[in-house]
Structures are given as C-alpha cells and as structure tokens.
N, C-alpha and C positions, 0 to 999 in steps of 0.2 A: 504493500500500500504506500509504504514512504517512499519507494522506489517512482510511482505512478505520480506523487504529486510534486517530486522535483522533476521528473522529465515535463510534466505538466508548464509549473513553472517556467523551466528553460525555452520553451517551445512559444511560452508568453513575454518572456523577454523579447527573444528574437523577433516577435511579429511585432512590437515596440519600437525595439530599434529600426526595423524596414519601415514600419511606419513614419516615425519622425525623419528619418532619411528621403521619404516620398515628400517630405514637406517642405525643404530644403530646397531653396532659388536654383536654377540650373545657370551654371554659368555659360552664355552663348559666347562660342570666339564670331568676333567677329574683323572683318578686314580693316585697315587702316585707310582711308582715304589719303595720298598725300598730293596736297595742292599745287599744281606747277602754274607757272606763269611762262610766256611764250614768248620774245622779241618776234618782228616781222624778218629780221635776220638768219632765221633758223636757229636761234639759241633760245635757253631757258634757263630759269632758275627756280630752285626749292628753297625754303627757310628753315632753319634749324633750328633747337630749341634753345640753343643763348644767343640768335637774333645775326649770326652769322649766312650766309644763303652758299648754296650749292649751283656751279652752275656749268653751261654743258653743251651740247649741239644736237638738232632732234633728230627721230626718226628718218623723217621725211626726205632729208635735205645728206642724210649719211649714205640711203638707199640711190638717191640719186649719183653723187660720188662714185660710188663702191667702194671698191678694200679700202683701207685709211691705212697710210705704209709707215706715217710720222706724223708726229704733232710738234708745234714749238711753243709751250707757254713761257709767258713772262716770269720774270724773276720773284722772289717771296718778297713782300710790302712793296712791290709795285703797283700806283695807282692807277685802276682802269676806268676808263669812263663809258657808264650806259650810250650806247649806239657808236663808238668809237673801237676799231681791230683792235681787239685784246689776243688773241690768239693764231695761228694757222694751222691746218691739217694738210696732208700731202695724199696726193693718189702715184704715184709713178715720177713723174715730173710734174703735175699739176698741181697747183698750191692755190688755196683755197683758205686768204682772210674774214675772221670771224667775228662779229661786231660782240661786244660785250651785253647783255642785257640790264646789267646793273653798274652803276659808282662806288668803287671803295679801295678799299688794297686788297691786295692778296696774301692770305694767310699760311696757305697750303696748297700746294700741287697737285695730282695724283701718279705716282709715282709710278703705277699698276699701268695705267696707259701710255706712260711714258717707255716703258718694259716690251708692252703689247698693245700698238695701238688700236688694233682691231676690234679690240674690246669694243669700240664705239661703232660699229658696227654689229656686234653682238646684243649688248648691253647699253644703248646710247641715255638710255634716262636711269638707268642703275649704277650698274659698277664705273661705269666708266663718265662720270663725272671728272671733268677737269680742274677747277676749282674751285677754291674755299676763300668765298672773300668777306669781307667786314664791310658791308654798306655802310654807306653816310645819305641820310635823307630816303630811307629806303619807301614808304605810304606813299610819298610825291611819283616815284620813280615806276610803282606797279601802275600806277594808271595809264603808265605807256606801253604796259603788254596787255597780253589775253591770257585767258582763262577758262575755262569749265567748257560751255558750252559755247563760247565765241572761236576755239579752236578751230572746229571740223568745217565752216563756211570758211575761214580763213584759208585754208587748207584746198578744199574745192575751188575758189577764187584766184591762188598761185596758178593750181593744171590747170585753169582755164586760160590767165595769162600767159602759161610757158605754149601753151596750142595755141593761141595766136602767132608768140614771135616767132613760134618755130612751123607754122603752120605748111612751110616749102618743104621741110622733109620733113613729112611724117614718119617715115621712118625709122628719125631719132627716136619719136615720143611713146610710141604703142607698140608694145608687146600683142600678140592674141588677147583679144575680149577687150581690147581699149587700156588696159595697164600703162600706165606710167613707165617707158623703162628704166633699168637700174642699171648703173655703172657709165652712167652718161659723160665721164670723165674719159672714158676708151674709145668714144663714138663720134666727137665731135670734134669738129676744126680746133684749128685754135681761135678764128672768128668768131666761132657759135659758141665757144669755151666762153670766149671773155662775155658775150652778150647771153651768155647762159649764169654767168658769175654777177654780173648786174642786176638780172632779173630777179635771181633768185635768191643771191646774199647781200644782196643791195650795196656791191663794192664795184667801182667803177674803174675798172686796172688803166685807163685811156685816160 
C-alpha cells in the first residue's frame, strides 16, 4: 500500500512539473533586421552599436564588375567624405572609384578582403565590409541615401538607365530572359567602360 501511494505521489509530481513547464513563455528566435542605407554610388553603410557605421559596395554594382582581383582603401584616421572616392576595386586592369556614402575617419580596414578580395563578390553586405568609420554629422548625412523600400525602384531605374545608354548593343546588357549581365568589366570597350563607370558609379574618369 505505501509502495502504491508514493508511486502515486511521484506520478503527481511529475504531471506538476509538465504542467507548470506548459505555462512557461516560449521563447520565439526571431531574425535581426539590420538597417542598411544605400548611396546612388553603389555603396552602403550599417550602424553599429557605439555609433560607428560599416560601410561597403552592393550587390548590384559587384555582379556587374565580376571577380574583384584588388581593392585599395585608404589609410586608418583618414578623412572621407560622403559622395567623394574613398576607395577603389580592380577587375583585371579595370579600376573602379568608389564614392564614400558617409563623412568621418577611418577606424579600421578589413583586412579579410584585403587577403581575399573576392569576398565582395561572395559576401558584399556581410563579410566583406571594407570599413569602419567614425561619422561626424551622421542624421544630416542619411537623408542622402535610401533605405527599406526606396531600394528596389532605385535599383529598376539604374537597368533602365544602363538600357538606354547602352541601348546599341544589346548584347552587352541581357543575358537569356532579359538579365542584366554580369562581368561587364570583360565585355566592354574601354569607351563603354568609362560611360559604363559614369552611369553607374557616378565617377566621371574624362
């Protein structure tokens, strides 16, 4: 009989603790949104949490490129200034100045891509981040990029513009199904290079 009413017991423990464990918040993971901001440049920048930003070259404008063979950044506490070549990227011989999207110094390089520049072509809004810089005035300076959903029109409005100037050879531009193509730094004169480097990274080599 004492045998039957501590198994009893135990048996009421247990359904106790499942119980109050069933009552217990679930904790949801959920993802991080991280906010980027965009120059008309093809760069970008992220903000960090002690007010420094991250900043880089997009997608877009790496696919168009292709391979990235070298990068040159500036020196550490070098000041760059939002819309002014802070950096360059290399395809082969092709060099490709890249406006800064913010004002400040430069804290830190990334070494990783200095190593392996390709990464930015892997990785262009992740690892491969080029620098770390200290804004000055930064609120004033976001209202000259994009963001969230002002992106993707931005984005459509470029391939519209690059199908105009480049409207004589199609050739260069479409892939099968209308694609954008990639490695346009292999395809193109050196005339359609430089009026490809104006349109698209708003640096004008002439």
């Amino acid at each position: 009989m004492s045998v039957l009413l501590a198994l009893t017991a135990v048996i009421v423990l247990i359904l106790i603790d499942v119980w109050r464990r069933s009552r217990k918040p679930v904790k949801v993971e959920t993802s991080v949104l991280i906010k980027r901001y965009v120059h008309p440049g093809h760069t970008w920048l992220r903000e960090t949490e002690d007010g420094d930003v991250f900043v880089g070259m997009d997608d877009f404008a790496q696919s168009l490129i292709g391979s990235i063979d070298g990068v040159e950044l500036p020196r550490l506490l070098h000041k760059v200034r939002q819309g002014a070549v802070a950096w360059r990227v290399r395809h082969e011989n092709r060099v490709v100045p890249m406006l800064s999207p913010v004002t400040g110094r430069v804290v830190e390089k990334n070494e990783m891509v200095l190593t392996n520049p390709r990464l930015i072509n892997t990785s262009p809004f992740g690892d491969a981040w080029l620098l770390r810089v200290r804004p000055t005035r930064l609120p004033d300076q976001l209202h000259n990029l994009m963001t969230g959903k002002q992106i993707q029109p931005w984005i459509d409005a470029v391939k519209s513009r690059l199908n105009r100037v480049f409207s004589g050879t199609p050739a260069l531009l479409y892939q099968d199904g209308g694609v954008l193509m990639t490695n346009l730094a292999d395809r193109c004169s050196d005339d359609e290079w430089a009026q490809l480097v104006k349109e698209l990274f708003l640096i004008d080599e002439h």
